[in-house]
N, C-alpha and C positions, 0 to 999 in steps of 0.2 A: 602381651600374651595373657593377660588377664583374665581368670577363669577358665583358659581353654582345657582342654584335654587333650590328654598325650599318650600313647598304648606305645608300650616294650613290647618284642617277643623275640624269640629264637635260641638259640643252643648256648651260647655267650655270654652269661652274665656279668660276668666281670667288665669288661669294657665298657658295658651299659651302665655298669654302675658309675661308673668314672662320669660320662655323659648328666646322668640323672642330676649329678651332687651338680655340677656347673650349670645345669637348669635351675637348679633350685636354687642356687647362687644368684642369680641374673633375676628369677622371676619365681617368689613362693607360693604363689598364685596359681600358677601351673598346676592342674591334676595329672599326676600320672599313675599310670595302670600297668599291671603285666600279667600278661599268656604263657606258660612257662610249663616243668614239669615240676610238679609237687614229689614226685621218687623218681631215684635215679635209673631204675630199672625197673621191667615188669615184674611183677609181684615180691618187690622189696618195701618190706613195711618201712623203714628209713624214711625220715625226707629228705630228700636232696638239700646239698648246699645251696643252692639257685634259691628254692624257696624259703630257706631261713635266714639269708641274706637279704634280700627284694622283701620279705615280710619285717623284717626286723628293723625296714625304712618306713616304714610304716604305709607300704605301697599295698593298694587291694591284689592279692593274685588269684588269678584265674586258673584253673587246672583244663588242661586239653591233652587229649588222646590223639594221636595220630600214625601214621604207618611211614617208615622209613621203604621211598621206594628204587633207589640205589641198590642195584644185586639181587632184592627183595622183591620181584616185583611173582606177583600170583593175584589169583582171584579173589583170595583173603585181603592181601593190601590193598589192591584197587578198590573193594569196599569198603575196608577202613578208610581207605586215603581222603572217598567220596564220604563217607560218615562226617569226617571231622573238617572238611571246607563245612558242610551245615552246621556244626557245632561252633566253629568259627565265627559264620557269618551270623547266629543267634545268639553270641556274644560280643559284636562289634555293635549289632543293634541296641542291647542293653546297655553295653560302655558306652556308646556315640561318639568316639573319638574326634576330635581333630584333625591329627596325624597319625600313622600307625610307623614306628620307628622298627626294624628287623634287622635284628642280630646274627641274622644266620641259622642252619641247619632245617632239618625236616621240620619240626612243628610248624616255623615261621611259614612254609608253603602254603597251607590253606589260609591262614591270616590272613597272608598280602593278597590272597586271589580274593577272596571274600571283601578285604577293604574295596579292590577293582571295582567289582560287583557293586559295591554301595556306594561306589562316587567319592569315598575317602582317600584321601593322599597319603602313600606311604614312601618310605626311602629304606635302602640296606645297606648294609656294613658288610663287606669281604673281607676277613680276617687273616685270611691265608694266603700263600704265596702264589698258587694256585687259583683253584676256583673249584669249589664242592660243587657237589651238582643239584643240591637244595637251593644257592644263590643264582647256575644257571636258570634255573627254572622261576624262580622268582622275580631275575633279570626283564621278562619278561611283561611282567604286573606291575612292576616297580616307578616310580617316576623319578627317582636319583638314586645313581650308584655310588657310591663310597668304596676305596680299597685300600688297603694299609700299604699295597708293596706294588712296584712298578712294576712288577713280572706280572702281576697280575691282569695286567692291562689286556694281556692277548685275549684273552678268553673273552673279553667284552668289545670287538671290536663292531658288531650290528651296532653296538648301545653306546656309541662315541659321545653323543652328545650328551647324554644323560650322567657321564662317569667322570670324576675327579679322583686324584690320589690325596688322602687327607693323614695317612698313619694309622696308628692304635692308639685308642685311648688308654689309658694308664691307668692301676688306682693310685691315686697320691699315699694311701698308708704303704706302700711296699717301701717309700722312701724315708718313711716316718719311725722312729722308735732306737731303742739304745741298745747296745749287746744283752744277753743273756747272762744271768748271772751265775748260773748252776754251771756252766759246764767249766771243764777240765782246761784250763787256760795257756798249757802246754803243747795240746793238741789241736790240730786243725779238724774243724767241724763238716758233715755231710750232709745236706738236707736230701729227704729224699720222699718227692712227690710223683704219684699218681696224676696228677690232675685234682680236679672238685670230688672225684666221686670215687679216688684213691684207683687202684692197678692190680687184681687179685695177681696177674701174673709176676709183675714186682713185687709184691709182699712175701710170695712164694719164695722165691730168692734171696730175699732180705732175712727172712728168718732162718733159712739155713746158712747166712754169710755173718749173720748179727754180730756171733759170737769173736770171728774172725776181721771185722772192722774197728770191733768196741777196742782193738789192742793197740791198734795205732789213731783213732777218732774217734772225736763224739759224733753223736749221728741223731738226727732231730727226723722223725719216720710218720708222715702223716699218712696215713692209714686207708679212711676213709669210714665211711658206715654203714658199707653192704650188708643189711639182715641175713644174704643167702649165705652170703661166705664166712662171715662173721669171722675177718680177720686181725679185726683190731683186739676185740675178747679171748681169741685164742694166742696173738701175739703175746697180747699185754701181760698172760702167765705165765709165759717161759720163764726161766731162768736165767741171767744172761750173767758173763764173766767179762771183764778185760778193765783198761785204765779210763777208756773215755766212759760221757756218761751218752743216756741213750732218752729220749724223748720221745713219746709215744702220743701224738695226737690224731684224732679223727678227722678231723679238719681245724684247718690254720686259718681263719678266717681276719678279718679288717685291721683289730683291734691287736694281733699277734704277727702279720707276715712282715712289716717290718725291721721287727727286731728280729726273731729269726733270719732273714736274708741280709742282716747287717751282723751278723754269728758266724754264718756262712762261708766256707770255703769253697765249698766246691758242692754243686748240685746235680741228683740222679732225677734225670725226670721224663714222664714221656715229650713229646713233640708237637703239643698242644701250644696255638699260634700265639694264645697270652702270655705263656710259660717263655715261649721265644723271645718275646718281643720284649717282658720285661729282665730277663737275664742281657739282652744286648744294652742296654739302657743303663743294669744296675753291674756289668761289668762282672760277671761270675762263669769260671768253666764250669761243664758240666759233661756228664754223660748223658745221652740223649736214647731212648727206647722208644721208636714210634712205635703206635699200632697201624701191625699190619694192613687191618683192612677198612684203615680211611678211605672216605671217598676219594677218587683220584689218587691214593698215594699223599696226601695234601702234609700227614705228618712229618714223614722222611724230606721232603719239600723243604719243608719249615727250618728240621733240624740243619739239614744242609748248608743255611745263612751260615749258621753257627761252627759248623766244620770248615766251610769256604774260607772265615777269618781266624781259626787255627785257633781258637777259643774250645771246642768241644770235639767229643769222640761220638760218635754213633757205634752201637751195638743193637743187632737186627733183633727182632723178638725171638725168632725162630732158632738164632744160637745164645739166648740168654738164661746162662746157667750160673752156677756160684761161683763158678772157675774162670767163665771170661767176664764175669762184673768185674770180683776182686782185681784180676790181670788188667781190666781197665782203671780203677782204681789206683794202684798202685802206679801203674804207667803215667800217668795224669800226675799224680802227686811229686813224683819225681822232678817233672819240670814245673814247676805248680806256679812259680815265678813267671814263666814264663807263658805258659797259659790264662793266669791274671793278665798276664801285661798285654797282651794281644785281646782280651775281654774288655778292657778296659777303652779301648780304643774303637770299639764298635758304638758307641754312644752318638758319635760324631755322624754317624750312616745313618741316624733315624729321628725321623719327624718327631716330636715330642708335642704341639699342642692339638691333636688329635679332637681331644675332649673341646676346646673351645672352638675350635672350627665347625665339627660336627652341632654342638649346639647353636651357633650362629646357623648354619645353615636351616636347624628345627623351628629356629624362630620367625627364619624369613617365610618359612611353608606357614607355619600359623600364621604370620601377620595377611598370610592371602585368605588362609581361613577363615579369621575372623573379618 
């Protein structure tokens, strides 16, 4: 694989990353590239965790504009949509990849149609238990399907031959690092993650419950860095009272998750398919908050693994207030033994070399390339 080129894209970076490191293990020769979102939102001056992470590898990233066309569909998107396959395609020209690897979600759509277009070979990654409807459509363009979950299968059944089940890649630091030392060593600890780009409507909650958690837990509260909501800045000056202590980060990035999830008691989080995949792995209950309006329903999906082995609670967005977090909270803690211990036994349900498989598979596509 010497010299070749390699392009990332889509919604997912974390799992790519897991990939990237085992490429770069095997072969440092390998160029790789990524098409991503440089903010998390439309006109959030922030930049995304995606690109402080992908840049921080010292990977070139690319920014692309695209139109989410799920629910969204008007004469606005269908323009944008078509905007950014040309944007796409006059950055695959410049990069000249190899492979073009897709991770998923809307942006990766125009990519993999524009790799078509050029003769370039790309593969995808299905994340979810389900199937969004950015991978069905890229199903499509694709020339090998990847899918972490067996359920997933059904959605891809025209693309039999094309589709394997390989898992999630994982990052290895979620398994890496030693307790935390600040906190309250009496109490059992709360992480409580948004995703990458943090949950204005969980922080909303969080700050009117903070005070009310701090009494019996520590609570470790990654935020995020939305510029609009600017709710890390206006959390961070509250006031807060109680025994545990409270940890207030923007995002928990390589170098911290960790130790934190080796802190951990027990995790708030929404239903995002990396968040799943590595709480079954690292053995943690949790409360689960999908967003509502994933494509297909694909979070509630997700969370469900986790409900089905009696490990986590689901709480719907649409009744998530201070009174049923706490009451889930509490409920949870109660049997907290017991919810470990059923968490702890989901490890054994899932693939684990994801990241090697997947990059074997990268290599054999280059070696035709080259």
């Amino acid at each position: 694989m010497d010299d070749m080129k390699l392009l990332f894209t889509g919604g997912h970076h974390t799992p790519a990353v897991s990939v990237i490191q085992k490429i770069r293990e095997q072969d440092p020769n390998t160029k790789i590239f990524w098409i991503g979102h440089k903010y998390s939102m439309v006109n959030d001056t922030s930049v995304s965790a995606e690109y402080n992470e992908i840049t921080e590898l010292g990977i070139d990233f690319y920014e692309l504009h695209a139109a989410k066309m799920y629910k969204n569909v008007s004469v606005a998107s269908i323009f944008k949509f078509i905007l950014s396959i040309f944007s796409a395609y006059k950055l695959l020209k410049q990069i000249k990849p190899d492979l073009v690897v897709s991770f998923g979600g809307y942006l990766a759509v125009p990519v993999v149609i524009s790799a078509k277009i050029l003769g370039i070979k790309s593969i995808s990654h299905e994340q979810t238990r389900t199937s969004g409807f950015a991978n069905r459509v890229i199903a499509y363009f694709t020339d090998e399907i990847l899918l972490t979950w067996p359920t997933s299968a059904k959605f891809y059944e025209r693309f039999k031959q094309k589709t394997s089940i390989v898992g999630l890649p994982v990052r290895v630091s979620v398994f890496q690092g030693e307790r935390l030392q600040n906190l309250n060593n009496s109490l059992s600890t709360i992480y409580i993650t948004g995703g990458k780009q943090g949950s204005h409507a969980i922080n909303l909650v969080i700050e009117e419950s903070i005070d009310k958690l701090l009494q019996n837990f520590n609570v470790i509260h990654q935020v995020g860095s939305n510029s609009f909501y600017k709710d890390y800045e206006r959390i961070k000056e509250l006031g807060k009272t109680g025994n545990g202590t409270y940890i207030i980060k923007k995002f928990v990035g390589q170098s911290e998750i960790g130790s934190v999830f080796k802190s951990t008691d027990l995790v708030i989080t929404r239903g995002g398919a990396n968040t799943i995949y590595e709480l079954g792995l690292l053995g943690k209950p949790a409360i689960i908050i999908p967003i509502t309006n994933s494509s297909h329903n694909e979070q509630y999906e997700n969370a469900r693994f986790l409900e089905e082995c009696n490990s986590a609670v689901i709480v719907n967005e649409e009744e998530l207030t201070s009174s049923t977090l706490i009451n889930s909270v509490e409920s949870i803690n109660k049997k907290l033994d017991v919810y470990t211990s059923n968490a702890n036994k989901i490890n054994s349900k899932l693939i684990k070399n994801a990241n090697v498989q997947i990059a074997e598979k990268i290599s054999n596509w280059l070696s035709k390339a080259g």
